[in-house]
C-alpha positions as a LaTeX table, in Angstrom:
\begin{tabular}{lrrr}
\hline
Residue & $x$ (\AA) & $y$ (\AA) & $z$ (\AA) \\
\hline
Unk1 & $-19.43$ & 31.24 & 2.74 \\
Unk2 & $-20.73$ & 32.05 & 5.81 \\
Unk3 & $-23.05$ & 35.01 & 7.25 \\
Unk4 & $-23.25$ & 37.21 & 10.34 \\
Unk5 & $-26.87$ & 38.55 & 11.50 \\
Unk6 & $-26.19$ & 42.34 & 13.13 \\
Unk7 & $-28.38$ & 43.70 & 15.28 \\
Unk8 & $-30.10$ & 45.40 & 12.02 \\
Unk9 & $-31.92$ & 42.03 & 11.06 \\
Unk10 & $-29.88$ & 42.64 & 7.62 \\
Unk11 & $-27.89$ & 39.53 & 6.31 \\
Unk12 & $-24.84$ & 40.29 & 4.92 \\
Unk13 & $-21.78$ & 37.59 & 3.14 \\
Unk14 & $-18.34$ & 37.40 & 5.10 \\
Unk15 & $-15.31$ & 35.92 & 3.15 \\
Unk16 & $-14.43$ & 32.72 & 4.01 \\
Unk17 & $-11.17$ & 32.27 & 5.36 \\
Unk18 & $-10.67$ & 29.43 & 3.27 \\
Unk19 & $-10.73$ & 31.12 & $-0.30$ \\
Unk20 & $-7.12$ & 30.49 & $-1.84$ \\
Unk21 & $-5.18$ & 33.85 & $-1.52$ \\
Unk22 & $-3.87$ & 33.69 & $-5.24$ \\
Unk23 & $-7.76$ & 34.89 & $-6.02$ \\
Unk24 & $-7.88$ & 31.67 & $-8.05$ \\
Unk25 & $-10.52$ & 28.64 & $-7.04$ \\
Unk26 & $-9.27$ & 24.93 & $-6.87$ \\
Unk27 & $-12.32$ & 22.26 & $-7.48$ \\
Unk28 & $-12.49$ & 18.45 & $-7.73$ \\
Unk29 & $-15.48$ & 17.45 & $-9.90$ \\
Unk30 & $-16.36$ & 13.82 & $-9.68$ \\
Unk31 & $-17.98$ & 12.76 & $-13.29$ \\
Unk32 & $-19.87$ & 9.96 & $-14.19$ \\
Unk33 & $-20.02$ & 9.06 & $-18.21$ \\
Unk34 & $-23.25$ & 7.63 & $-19.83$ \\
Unk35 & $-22.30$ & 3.82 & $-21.33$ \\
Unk36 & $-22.84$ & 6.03 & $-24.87$ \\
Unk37 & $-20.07$ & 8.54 & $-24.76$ \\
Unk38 & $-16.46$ & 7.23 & $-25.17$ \\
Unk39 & $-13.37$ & 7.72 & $-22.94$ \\
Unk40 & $-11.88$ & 9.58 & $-26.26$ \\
Unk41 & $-14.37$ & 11.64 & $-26.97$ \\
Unk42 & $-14.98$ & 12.92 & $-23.20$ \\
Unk43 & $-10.86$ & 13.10 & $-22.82$ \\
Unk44 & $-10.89$ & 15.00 & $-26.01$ \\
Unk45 & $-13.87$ & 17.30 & $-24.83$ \\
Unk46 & $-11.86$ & 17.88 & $-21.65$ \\
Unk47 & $-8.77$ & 19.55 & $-23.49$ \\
Unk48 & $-10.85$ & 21.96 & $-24.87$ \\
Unk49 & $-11.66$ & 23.52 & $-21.34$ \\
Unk50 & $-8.83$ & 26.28 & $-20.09$ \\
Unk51 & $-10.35$ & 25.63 & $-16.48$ \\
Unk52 & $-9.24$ & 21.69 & $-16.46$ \\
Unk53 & $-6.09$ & 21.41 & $-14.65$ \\
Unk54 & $-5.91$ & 17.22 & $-15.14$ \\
Unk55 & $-8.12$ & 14.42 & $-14.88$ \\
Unk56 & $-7.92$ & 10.69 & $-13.79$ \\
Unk57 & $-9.61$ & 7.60 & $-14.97$ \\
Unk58 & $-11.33$ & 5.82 & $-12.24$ \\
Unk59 & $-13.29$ & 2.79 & $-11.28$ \\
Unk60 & $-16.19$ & 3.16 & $-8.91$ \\
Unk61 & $-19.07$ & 5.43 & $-8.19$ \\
Unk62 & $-17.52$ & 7.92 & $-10.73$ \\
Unk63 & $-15.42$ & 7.54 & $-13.96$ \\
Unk64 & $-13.30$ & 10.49 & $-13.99$ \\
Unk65 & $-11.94$ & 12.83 & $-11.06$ \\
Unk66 & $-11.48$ & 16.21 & $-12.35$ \\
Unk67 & $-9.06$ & 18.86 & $-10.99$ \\
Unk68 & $-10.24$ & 22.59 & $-11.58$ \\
Unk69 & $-8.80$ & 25.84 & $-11.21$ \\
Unk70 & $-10.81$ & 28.80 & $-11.78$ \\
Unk71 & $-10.32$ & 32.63 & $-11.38$ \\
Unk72 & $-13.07$ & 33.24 & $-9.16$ \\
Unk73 & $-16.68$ & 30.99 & $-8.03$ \\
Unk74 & $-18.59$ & 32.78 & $-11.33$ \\
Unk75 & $-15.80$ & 31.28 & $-13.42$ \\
Unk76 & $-16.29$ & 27.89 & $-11.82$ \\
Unk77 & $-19.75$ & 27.51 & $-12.66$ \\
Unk78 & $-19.26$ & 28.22 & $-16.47$ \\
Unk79 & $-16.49$ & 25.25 & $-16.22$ \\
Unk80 & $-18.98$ & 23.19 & $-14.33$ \\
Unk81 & $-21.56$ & 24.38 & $-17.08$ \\
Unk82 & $-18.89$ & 23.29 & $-19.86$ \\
Unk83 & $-18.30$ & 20.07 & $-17.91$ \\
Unk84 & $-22.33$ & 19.40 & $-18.61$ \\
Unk85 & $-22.03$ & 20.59 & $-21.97$ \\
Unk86 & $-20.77$ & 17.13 & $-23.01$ \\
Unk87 & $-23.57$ & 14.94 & $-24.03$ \\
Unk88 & $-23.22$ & 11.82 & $-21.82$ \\
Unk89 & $-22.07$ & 13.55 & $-19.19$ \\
Unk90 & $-22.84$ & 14.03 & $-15.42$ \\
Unk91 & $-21.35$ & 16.10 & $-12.70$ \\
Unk92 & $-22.07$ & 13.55 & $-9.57$ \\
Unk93 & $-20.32$ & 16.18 & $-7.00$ \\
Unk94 & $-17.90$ & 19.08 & $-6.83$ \\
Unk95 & $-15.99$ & 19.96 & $-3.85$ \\
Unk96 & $-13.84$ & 23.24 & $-3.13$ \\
Unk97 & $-9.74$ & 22.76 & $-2.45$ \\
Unk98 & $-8.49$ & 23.90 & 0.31 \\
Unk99 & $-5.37$ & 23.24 & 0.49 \\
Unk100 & $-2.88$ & 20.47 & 0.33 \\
Unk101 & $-1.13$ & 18.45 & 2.19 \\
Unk102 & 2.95 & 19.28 & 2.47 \\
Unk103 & 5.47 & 16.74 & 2.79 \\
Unk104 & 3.25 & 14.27 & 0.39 \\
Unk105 & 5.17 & 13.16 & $-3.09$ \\
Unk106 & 8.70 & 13.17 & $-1.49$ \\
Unk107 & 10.33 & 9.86 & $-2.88$ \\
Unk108 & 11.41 & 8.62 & 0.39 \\
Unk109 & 15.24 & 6.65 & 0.39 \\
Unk110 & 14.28 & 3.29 & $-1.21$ \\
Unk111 & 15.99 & 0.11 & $-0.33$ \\
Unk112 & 17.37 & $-1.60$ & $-3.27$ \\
Unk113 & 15.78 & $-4.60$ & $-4.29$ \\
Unk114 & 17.91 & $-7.85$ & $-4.50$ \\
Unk115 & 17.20 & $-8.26$ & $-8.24$ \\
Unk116 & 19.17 & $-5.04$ & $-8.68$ \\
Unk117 & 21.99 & $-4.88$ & $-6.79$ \\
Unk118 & 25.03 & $-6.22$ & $-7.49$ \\
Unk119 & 25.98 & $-8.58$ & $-5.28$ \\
Unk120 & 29.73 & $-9.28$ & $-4.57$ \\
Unk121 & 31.37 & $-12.10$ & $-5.93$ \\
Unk122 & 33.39 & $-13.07$ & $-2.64$ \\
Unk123 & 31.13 & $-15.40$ & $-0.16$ \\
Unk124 & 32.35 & $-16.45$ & 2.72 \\
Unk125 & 30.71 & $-19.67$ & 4.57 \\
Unk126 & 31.15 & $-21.45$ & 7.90 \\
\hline
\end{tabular}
């Protein structure tokens, strides 16, 4: 969110541009598990949450990537709230969506692997 200063000296909110226009809020939280809660019970925990849109399993800094979609920023904290609810359970980051990028997830033409082509049964050789 940014803010404009008028000549007033009074501070006041403009919208960001970037806000989805749907009214809805997209959020990646980046979780990190205590070694004492299970992938089953967090995964379970997780369906419970309208706000979750999916999850992956990761390896690194983090052990889940969560993918939020909220109605507005007030829901998105009581998600990110729920989120901490889970005993074991840390919210490392959280970053606001966007948008995406178009053109990704297109199955480009594959070339067919040897192994699964048929190959003709005429050869020809010098």
């Amino acid at each position: 969110m940014t803010t404009q200063v008028p000549r007033h000296r009074t501070v006041r909110p403009v919208p960001a541009a970037a806000q989805p226009a749907s009214g809805s809020v997209q959020a990646l939280a980046r979780i990190r598990l205590a070694p004492s809660l299970s992938r089953q019970v967090f995964e379970e925990y997780l369906r419970t949450i309208p706000g979750v849109r999916s999850a992956v399993h990761v390896i690194g800094d983090v052990d889940y990537e969560v993918r939020l979609t909220c109605r507005d920023l007030a829901d998105l904290g009581i998600v990110l709230a729920s989120l901490r609810g889970c005993q074991g359970t840390q919210v490392v980051s959280t970053a606001l969506v966007l948008g995406e990028v178009e053109g990704l997830g297109r199955r480009a033409r594959s070339i067919h692997d040897w192994g699964t082509v048929r190959r003709p049964r005429e050869t020809r050789s010098a």
